[in-house]
N, C-alpha and C positions, 0 to 999 in steps of 0.2 A: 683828393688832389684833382683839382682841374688841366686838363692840357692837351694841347694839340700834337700830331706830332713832330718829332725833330725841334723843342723848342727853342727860338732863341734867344727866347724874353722869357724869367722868371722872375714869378716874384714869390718871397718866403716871409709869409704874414704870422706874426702874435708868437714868434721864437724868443727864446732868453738864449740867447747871440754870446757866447764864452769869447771877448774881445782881448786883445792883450794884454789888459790892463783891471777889467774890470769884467761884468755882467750887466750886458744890459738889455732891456725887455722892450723889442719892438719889430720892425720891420730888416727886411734884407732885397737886395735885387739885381737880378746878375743878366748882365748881354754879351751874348759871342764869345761866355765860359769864362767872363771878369766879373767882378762884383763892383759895381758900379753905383750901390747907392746902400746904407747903414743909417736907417734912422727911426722917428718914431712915427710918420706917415706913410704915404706911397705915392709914388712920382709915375709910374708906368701908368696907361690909363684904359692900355688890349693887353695884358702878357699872354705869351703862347703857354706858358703855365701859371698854374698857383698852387704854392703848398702850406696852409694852414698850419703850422707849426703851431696851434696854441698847447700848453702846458709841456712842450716838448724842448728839449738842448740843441743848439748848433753850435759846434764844433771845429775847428780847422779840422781835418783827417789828418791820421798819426801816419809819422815817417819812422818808420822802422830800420836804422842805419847798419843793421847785425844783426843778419837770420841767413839759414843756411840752405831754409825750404821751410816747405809746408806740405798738407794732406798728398805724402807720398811721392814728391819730388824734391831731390835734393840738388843744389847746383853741381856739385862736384861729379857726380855720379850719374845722373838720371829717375829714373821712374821707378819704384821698387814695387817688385811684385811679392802681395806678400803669400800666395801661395807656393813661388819657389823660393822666395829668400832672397832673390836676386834682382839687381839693379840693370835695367834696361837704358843704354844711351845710345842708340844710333840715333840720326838727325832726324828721322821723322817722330819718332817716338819722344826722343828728349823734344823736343820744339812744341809739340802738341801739350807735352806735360810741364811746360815752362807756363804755357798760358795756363793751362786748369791753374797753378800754385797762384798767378794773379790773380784770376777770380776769386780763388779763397784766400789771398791776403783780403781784396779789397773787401769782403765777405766781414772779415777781420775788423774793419774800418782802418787801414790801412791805403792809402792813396798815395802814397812812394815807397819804393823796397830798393834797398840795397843788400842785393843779394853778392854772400861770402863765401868764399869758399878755404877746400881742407889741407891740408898737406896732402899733395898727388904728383904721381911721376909728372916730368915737367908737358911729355906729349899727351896727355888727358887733358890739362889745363889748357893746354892751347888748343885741341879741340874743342871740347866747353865752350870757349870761350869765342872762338868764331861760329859755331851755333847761336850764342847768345846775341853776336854782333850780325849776323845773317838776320837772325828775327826780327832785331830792332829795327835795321836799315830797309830791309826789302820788305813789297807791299803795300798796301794801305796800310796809313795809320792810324790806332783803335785807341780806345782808351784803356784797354790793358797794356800797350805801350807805353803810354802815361803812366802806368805805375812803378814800371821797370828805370828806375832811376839809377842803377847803375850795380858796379863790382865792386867789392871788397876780398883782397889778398890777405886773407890771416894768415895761413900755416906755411908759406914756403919759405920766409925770412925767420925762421924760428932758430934758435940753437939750443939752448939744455935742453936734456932728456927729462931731467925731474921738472921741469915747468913746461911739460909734451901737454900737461891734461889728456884731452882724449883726439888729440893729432898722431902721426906715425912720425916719429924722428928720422926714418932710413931716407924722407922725400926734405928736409929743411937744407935748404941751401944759406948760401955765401950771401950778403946783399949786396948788388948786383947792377949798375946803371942797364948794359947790356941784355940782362937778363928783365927785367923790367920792360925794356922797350920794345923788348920780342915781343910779353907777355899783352903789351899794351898794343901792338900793332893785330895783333888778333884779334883782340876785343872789338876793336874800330874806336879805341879810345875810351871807353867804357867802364876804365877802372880808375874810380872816386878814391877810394881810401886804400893805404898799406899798410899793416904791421911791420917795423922794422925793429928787432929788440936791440938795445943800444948795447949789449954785452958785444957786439960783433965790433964794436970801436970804429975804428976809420973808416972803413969797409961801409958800418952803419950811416956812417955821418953825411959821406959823401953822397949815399943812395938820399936820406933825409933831406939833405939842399937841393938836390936834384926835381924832389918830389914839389918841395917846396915852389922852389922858382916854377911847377909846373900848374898850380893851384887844386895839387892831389895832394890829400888830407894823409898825413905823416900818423901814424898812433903808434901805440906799444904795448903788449902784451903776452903774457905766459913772458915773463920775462923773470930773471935774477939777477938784473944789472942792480949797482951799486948805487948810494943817492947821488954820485959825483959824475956817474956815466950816465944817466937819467940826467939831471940837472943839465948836462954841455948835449944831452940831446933834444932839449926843451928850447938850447939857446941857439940851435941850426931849422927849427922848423918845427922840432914834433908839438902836434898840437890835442891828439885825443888817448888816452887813457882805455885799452882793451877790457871789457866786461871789467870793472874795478874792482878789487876783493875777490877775486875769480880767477881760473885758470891755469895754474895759479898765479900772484903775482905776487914779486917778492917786497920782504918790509923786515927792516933791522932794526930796534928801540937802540941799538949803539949808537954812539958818538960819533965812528969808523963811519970815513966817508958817505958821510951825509946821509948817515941810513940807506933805505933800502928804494925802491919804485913807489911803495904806497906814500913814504914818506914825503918824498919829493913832488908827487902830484898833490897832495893836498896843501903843501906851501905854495904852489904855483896859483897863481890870478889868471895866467892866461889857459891852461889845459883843462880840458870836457873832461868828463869820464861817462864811460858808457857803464850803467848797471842794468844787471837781468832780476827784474824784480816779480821773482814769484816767491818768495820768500822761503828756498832752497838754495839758490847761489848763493842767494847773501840773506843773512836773517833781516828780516825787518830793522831789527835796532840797527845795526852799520848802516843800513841807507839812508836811515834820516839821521845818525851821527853823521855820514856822509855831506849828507843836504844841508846840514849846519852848517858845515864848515866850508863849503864849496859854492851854497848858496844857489838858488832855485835857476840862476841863469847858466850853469856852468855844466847839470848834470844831463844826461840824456836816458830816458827809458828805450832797453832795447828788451828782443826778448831772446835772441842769438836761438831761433827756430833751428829743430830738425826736420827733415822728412814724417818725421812721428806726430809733428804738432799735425793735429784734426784729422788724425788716420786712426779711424775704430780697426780694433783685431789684431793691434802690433805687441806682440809681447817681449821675441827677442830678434837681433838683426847683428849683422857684424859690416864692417866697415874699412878697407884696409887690415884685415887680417885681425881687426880689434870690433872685441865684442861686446854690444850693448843690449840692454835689456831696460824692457819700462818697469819702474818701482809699481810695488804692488798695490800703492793707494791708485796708479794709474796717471799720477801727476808732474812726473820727472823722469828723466832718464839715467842711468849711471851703467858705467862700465861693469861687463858683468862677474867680473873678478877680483876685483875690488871696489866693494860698495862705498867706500868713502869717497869715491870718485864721480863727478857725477858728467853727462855725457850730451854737452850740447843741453838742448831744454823742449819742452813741448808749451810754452808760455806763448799766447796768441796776444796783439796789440790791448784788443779791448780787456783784454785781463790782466793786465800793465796797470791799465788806466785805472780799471775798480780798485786793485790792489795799494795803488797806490792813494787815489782817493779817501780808501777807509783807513789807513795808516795816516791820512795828516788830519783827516777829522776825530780819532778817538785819541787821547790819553796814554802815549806809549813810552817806556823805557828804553834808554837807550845803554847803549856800552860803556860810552865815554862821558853822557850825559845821564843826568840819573833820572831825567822825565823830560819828551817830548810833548809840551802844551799843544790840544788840539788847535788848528785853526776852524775861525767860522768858514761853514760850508762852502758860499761863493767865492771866496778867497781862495782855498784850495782848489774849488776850481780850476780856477786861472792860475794856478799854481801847475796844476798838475798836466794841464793844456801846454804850455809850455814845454816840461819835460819829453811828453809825448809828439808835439808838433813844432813849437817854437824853436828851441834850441837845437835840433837834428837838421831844420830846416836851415839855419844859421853857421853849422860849424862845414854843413857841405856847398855851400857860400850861393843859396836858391833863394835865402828869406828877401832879399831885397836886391836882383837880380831878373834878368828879363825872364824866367820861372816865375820868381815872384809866388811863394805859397809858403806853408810854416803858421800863418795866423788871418784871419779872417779882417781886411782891410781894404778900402775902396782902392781898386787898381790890381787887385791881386787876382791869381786864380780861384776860380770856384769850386775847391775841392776842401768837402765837407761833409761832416755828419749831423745827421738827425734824429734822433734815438730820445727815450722817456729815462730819466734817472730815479730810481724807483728807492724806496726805504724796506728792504726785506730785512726784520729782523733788526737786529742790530748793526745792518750794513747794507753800504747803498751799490745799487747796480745799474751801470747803463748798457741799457737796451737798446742796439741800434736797429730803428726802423729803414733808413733810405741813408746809400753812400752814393757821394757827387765826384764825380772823375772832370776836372774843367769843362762845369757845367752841365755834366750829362749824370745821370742817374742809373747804376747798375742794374737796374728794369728794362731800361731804355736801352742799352746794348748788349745781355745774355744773348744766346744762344747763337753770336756771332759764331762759329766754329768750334763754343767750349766743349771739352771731352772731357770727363772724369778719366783719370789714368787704368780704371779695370777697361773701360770701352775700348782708351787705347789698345793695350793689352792682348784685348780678343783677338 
């Protein structure tokens, strides 16, 4: 790679370009962190860079719309220390360990986060949560700003206890127009998505138009509402499907009102569903029975991160008085008292992407289907490009919006990946070499102030 620095001409020669629609093998060229030119020559005739891309992928970077944290930061809580066990959140420490978790999303290939939080008294959350809104607002703005796309409210609109998963039911309130507005006047506006479970009925419905008319994205899950209570909350605004097949969420093969949550989302043309595909939440087979029936524009890959995801040395932790522990392959997490249970996930983006990758390229059975045909490799592709950047980008209303990101398109932002997609085996893996923050290159702005959270710590 050629470059000067601070550049603000790039150009990204001899890439096979994952475009919306297709694969295609040529050039790219991005000014002032827009992509401004897709094709098979070059038009720039000084760039301040050049990056060689040949035999290499590019990518839109994945948006991760449901994760909780990462290597050792959780939103809800703070910085966990794992030699006392405990979560550190005062403002210099949470702020410092908000940035490290961007880094290692973007590390991830991750270039937007919507970071989620848990069931918590309601004055933790509003602290959090003007933390969060202090960092975004005040200072310069970096491009780990840029990644911090906003909040997601799972656990406080919750109600059953059997569909708790691994939230504390003593913190699930009422839904709430008031309580909302609190929540969101904290933030500085910052919170994108709500869980609302439609069991709460009117109470629900009201908070659901409310969100609606506000262009915050209404979801549902950990729920037991009915197919008839789902269905009139589909018809006030709710538009996204909590972790689907997860959570748990409930589903009735009866006749009785309209079945259950599962049911009703996968009759609906208009509702996402988010799935956590490490194939632990949900086995392989339901996801692509899922993707059949849902169809590759509808679904979204999250990975609903803990603090645990890319933290070597965590074995057990507690959380609200509820205990969790990593399974002994080292690759999930589950409540540690009931192993059936599984606790949040340690799934990083790029491992979404392979997983899902090798799952539409081989030969799989399904549940409901009795064999998933592979697709050809570039098809999946851009099959699975979508999942992880197109439709996340789409349902939080950025893909075609002065944002403008979600897929790789002249006038969009320049955030992107470049990584080798290699054949190990009987399965393929991408390797990311270089992640693009609108236009800038995670080389290019390290060691702005980042802190591993031990440094914090000290």
């Amino acid at each position: 790679m050629n470059k000067k620095s601070n550049p603000k001409k790039i150009q990204i020669i001899n890439g096979n370009i994952i475009l919306p629609a297709a694969v295609f093998s040529g050039n790219l060229e991005i000014e002032e962190g827009r992509i401004t030119y897709i094709g098979p020559g070059c038009r720039m005739t000084n760039p301040d860079c050049q990056i060689n891309a040949i035999g290499r992928y590019i990518l839109p970077g994945f948006i991760d719309i449901h994760t909780n944290g990462i290597a050792g930061f959780d939103l809800t809580n703070g910085v966990y220390d794992l030699e006392s066990g405990r979560f550190r959140n005062d403002e210099a420490t949470y702020i410092k360990g908000l940035e490290w978790a961007l880094y290692r999303y973007a590390k991830t290939g991750v270039t937007r986060a919507i970071l989620t939080s848990l069931a918590a008294p309601l004055g933790q959350l509003k602290r959090i949560f003007s933390y969060v809104n202090k960092y975004k607002s005040e200072g310069a703005q970096t491009p780990w700003k840029d990644i911090l796309g906003g909040l997601f409210v799972e656990g406080t609109f919750m109600k059953l206890v059997s569909f708790r998963g691994a939230h504390n039911p003593g913190y699930f309130k009422k839904p709430s127009v008031e309580l909302f507005d609190d929540l969101q006047k904290m933030s500085g506006g910052m919170i994108k998505v709500v869980n609302v479970v439609p069991e709460w009925d009117q109470s629900a419905l009201q908070l659901i138009r409310y969100l609606a008319a506000r262009n915050v994205i209404c979801a549902a899950g950990h729920t037991g509402a009915t197919g008839r209570q789902y269905e009139l909350a589909i018809q006030n605004g709710l538009r996204l499907a909590v972790h689907f097949l997860n959570g748990p969420t409930g589903s009735s093969s009866k006749s009785l009102d309209g079945g259950g949550a599962v049911e009703t989302v996968l009759r609906s043309d208009s509702m996402f569903v988010e799935l956590i595909v490490d194939g632990y939440h949900v086995d392989k087979a339901y996801v692509l029975d899922t993707i059949k029936r849902k169809n590759y524009d509808r679904v979204i890959a999250i990975t609903d991160s803990m603090f645990a995801a890319e933290l070597p040395g965590l074995k057990q932790f507690k959380i609200f008085n509820i205990t969790g522990k990593v399974a002994e392959n080292g690759e999930y997490l589950q409540i540690a008292d009931r192993e059936d249970a599984l606790f949040g996930s340690k799934l990083v983006m790029v491992e979404a992407f392979n997983n899902l990758l090798n799952w539409l390229t081989a030969p799989t059975g399904g549940i409901w289907n009795v064999l998933h045909e592979p697709l050809d490799f570039n098809q999946a592709l851009v099959k699975v490009s979508s999942m992880c950047s197109d439709n996340p980008a789409r349902v939080l209303g950025i893909y075609n919006s002065q944002d403008n990101t979600g897929s790789i398109e002249i006038g969009k932002r320049a955030d992107l990946l470049i990584g080798e997609i290699a054949r190990v085996g009987e399965k393929y893996r991408f390797n990311i070499n270089q992640v693009m923050v609108n236009g800038m290159t995670i080389d290019e702005f390290t060691g702005q102030g980042i802190t591993e959270p031990v440094a914090v710590l000290a």
